[in-house]
PDB file of N, CA, C, O and CB in Angstrom:
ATOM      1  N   UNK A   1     -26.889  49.111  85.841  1.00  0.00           N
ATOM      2  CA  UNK A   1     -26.397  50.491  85.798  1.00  0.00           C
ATOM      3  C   UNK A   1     -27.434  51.403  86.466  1.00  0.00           C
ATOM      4  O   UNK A   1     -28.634  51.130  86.451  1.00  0.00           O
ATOM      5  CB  UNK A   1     -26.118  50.948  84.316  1.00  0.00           C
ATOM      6  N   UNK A   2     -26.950  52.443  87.025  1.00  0.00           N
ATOM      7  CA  UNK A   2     -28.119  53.579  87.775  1.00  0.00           C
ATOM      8  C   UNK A   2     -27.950  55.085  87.113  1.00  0.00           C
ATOM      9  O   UNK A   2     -27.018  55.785  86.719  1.00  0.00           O
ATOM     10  CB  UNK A   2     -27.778  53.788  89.697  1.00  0.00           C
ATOM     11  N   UNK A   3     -29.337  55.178  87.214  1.00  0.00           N
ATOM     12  CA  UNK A   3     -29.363  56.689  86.431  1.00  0.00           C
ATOM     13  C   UNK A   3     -30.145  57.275  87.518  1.00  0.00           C
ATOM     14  O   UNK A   3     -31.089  56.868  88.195  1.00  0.00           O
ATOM     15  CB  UNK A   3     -30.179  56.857  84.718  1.00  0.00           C
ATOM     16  N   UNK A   4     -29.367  58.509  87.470  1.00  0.00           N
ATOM     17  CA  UNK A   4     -29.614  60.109  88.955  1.00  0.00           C
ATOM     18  C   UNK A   4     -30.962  60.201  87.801  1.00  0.00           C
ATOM     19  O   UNK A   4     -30.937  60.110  86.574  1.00  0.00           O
ATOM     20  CB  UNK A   4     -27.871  62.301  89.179  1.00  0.00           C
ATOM     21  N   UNK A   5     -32.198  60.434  88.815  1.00  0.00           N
ATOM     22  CA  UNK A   5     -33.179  60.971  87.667  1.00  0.00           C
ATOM     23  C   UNK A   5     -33.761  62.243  88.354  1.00  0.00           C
ATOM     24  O   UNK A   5     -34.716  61.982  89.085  1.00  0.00           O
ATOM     25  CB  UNK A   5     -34.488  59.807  87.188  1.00  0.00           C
ATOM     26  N   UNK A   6     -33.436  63.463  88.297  1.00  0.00           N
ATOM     27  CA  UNK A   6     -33.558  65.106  89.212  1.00  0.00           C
ATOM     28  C   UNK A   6     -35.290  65.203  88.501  1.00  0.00           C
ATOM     29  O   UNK A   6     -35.406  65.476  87.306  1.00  0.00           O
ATOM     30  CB  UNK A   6     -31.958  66.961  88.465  1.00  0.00           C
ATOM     31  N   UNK A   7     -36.398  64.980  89.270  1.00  0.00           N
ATOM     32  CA  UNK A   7     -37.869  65.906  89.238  1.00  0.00           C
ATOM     33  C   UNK A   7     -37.958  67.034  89.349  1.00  0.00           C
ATOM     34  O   UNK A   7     -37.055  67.738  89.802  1.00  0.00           O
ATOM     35  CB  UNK A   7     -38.738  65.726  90.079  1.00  0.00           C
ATOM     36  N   UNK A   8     -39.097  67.460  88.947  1.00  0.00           N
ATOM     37  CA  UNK A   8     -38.960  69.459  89.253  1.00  0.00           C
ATOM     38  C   UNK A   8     -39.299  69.762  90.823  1.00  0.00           C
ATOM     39  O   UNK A   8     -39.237  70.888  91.318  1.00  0.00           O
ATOM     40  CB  UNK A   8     -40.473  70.615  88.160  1.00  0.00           C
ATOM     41  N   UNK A   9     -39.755  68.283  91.695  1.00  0.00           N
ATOM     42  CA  UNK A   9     -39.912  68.803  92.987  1.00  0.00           C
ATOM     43  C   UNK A   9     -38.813  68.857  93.826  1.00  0.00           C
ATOM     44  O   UNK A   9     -38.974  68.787  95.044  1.00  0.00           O
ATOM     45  CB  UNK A   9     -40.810  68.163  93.606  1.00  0.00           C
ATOM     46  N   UNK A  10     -37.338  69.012  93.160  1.00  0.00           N
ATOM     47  CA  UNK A  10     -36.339  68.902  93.672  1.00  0.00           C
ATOM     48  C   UNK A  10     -35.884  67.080  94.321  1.00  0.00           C
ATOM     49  O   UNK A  10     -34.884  66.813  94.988  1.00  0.00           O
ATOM     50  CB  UNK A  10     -36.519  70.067  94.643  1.00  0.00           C
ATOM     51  N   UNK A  11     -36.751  66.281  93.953  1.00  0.00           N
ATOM     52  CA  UNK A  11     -36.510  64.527  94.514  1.00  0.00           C
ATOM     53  C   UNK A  11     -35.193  64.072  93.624  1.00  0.00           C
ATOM     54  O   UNK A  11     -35.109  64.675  92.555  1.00  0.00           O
ATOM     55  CB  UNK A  11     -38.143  63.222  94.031  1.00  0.00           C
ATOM     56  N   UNK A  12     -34.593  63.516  93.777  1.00  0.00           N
ATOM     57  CA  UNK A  12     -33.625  62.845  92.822  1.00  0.00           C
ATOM     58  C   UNK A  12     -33.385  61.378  93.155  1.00  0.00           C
ATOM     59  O   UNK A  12     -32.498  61.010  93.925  1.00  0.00           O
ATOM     60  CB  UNK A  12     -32.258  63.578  92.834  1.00  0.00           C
ATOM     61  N   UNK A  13     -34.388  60.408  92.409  1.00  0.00           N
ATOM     62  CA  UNK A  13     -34.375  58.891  91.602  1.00  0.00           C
ATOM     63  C   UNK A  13     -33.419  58.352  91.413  1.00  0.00           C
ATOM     64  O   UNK A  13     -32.921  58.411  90.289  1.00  0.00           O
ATOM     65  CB  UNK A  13     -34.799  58.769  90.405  1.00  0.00           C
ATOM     66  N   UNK A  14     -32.866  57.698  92.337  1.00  0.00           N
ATOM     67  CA  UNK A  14     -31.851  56.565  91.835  1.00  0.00           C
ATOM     68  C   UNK A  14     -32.848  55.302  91.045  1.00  0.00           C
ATOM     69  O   UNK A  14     -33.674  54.533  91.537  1.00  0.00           O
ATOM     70  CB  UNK A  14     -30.887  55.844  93.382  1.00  0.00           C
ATOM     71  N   UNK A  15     -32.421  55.456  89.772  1.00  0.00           N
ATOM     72  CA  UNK A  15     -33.369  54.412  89.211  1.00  0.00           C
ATOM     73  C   UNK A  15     -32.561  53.569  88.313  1.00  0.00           C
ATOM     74  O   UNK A  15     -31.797  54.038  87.470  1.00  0.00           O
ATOM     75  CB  UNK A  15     -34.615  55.035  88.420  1.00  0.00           C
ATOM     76  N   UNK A  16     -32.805  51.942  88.576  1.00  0.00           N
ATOM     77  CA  UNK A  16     -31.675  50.839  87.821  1.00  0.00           C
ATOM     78  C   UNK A  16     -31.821  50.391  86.581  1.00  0.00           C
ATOM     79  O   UNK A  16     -32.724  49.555  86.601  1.00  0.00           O
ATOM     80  CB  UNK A  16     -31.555  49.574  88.452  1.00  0.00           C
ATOM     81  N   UNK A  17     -31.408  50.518  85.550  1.00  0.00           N
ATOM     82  CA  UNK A  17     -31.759  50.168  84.186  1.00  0.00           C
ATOM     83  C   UNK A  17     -31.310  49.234  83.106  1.00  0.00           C
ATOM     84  O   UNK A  17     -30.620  48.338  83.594  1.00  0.00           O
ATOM     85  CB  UNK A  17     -31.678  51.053  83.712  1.00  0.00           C
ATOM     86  N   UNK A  18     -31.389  49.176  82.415  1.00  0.00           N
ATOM     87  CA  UNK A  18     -30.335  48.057  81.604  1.00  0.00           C
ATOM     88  C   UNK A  18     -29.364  49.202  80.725  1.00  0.00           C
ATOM     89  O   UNK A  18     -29.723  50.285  80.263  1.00  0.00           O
ATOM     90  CB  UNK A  18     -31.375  46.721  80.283  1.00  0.00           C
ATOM     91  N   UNK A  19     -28.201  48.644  80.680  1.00  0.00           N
ATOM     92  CA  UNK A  19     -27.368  49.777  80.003  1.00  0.00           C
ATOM     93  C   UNK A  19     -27.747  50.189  78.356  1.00  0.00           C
ATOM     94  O   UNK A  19     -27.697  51.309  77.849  1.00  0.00           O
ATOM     95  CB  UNK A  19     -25.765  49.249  80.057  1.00  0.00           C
ATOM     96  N   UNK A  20     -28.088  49.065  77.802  1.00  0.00           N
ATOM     97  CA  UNK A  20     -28.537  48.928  76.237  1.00  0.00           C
ATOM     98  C   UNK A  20     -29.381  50.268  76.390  1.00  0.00           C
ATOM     99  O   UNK A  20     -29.188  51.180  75.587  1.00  0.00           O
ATOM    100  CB  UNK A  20     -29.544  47.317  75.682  1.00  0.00           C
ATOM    101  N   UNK A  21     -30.522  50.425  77.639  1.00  0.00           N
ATOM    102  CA  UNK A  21     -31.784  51.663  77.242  1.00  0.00           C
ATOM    103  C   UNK A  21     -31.315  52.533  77.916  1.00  0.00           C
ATOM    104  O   UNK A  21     -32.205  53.378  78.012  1.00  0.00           O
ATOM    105  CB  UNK A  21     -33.442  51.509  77.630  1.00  0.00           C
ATOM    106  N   UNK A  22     -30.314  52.910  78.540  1.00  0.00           N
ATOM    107  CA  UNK A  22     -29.862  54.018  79.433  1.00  0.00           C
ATOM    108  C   UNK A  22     -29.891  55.089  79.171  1.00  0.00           C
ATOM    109  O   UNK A  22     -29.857  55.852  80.137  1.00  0.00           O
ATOM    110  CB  UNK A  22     -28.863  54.014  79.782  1.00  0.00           C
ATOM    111  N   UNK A  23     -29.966  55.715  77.782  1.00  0.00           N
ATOM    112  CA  UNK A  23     -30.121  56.636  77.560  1.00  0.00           C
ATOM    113  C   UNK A  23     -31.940  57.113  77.008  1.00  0.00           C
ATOM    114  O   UNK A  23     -32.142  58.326  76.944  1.00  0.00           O
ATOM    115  CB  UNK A  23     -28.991  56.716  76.798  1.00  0.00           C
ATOM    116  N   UNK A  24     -32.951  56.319  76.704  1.00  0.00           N
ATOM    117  CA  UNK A  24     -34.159  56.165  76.328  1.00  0.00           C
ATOM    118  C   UNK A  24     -34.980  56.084  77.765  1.00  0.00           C
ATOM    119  O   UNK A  24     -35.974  56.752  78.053  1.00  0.00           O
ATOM    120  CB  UNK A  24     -34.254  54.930  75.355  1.00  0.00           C
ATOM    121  N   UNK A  25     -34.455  55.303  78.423  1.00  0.00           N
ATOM    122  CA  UNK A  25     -35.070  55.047  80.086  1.00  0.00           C
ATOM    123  C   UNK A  25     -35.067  56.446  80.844  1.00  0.00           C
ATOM    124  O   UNK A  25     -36.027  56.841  81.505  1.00  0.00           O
ATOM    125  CB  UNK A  25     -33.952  53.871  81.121  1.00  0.00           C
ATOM    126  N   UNK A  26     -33.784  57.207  80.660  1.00  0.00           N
ATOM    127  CA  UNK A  26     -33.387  58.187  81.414  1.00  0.00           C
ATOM    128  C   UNK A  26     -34.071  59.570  80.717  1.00  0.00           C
ATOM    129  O   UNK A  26     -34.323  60.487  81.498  1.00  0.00           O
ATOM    130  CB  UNK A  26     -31.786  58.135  81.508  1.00  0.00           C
ATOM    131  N   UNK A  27     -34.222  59.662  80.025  1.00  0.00           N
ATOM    132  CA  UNK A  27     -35.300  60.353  79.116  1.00  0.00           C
ATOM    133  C   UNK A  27     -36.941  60.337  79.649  1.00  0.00           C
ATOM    134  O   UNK A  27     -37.619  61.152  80.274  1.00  0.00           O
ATOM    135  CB  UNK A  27     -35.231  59.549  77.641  1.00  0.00           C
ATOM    136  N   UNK A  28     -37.164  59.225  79.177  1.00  0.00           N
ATOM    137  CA  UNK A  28     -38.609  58.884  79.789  1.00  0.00           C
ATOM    138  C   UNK A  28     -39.136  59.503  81.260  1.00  0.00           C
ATOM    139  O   UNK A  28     -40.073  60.266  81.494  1.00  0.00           O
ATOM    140  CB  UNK A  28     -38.631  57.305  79.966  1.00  0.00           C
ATOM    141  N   UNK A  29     -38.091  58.826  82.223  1.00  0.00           N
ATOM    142  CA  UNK A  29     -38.197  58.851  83.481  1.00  0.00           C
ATOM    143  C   UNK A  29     -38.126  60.357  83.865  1.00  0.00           C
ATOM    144  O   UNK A  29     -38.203  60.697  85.045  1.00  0.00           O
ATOM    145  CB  UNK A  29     -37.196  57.975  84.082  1.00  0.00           C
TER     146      UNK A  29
END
């Protein structure tokens, strides 16, 4: 699964995760 991850330098992270942490990963990141 992929999570959009938006930085404050305006970059936006396509980053691949396991779905189980998708919401803990996407947090972090």
């Amino acid at each position: 699964m992929w999570c959009l991850v938006s930085q404050a330098n305006s970059v936006i992270l396509e980053v691949q995760v396991d779905p189980r942490a998708i919401g803990r990963e996407c947090l972090e990141k």
